[in-house]
N, C-alpha and C positions, 0 to 999 in steps of 0.2 A: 761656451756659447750655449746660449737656451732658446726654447721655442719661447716660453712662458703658459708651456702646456705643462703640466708634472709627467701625465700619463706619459705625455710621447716625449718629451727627454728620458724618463726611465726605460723607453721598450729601446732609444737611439742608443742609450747607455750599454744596455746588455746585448742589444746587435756587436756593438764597437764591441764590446769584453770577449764576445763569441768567437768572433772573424779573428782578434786579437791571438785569441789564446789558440786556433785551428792555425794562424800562420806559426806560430811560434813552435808547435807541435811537429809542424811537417818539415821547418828550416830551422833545427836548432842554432842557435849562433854563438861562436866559439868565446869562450870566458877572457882567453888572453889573446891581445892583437900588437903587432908592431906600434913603430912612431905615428905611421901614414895610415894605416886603418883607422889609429884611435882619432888622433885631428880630424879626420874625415867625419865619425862618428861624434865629435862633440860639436864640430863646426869652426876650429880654428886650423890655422896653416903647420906646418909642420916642425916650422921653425917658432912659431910662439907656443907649441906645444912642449917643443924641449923646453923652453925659458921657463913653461910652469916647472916641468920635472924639476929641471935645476934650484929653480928657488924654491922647491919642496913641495909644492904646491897639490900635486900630482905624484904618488905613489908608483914603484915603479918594480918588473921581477926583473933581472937581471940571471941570463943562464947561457954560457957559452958566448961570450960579447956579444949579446942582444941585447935588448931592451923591452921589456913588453909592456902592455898597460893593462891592469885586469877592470873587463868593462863594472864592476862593483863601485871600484874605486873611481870610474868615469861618472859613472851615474850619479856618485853622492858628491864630485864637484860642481857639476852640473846643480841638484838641487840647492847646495851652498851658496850659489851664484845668481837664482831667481832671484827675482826683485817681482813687485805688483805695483800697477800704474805708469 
């Protein structure tokens, strides 16, 4: 979204980048997450969550019969999945 100011989209820009990068500082957020964290964090249920893993979709660590999903691997299905318009 833009003003259609350059100036003040660039100073909105590196406010966001600023506050961005001071939360991320003070709450690091852990790399690997269970079935329910991760669904939570891409935005699907927990059960079509598995369906990705299953159909390979979604990368998965496996340690001590757990499951986890490493948020990297979350993030670049996520970008795989944008669409525009």
């Amino acid at each position: 979204m833009t003003t259609g100011n350059q100036g003040l989209d660039a100073l909105a820009d590196a406010i966001a980048e600023r506050v961005t990068a001071r939360l991320m500082a003070e709450r690091p957020q852990q790399r690997l997450m269970d079935v329910r964290e991760s669904a939570r964090y891409i935005g699907r249920s927990p059960a079509a969550l598995r369906h990705l893993i299953a159909k390979g979709d979604v990368p998965t660590v496996r340690q001590d019969n757990r499951v986890y999903c490493d948020r990297v691997d979350l993030d670049a299905w996520i970008e795989k999945h944008k669409s525009v318009g």
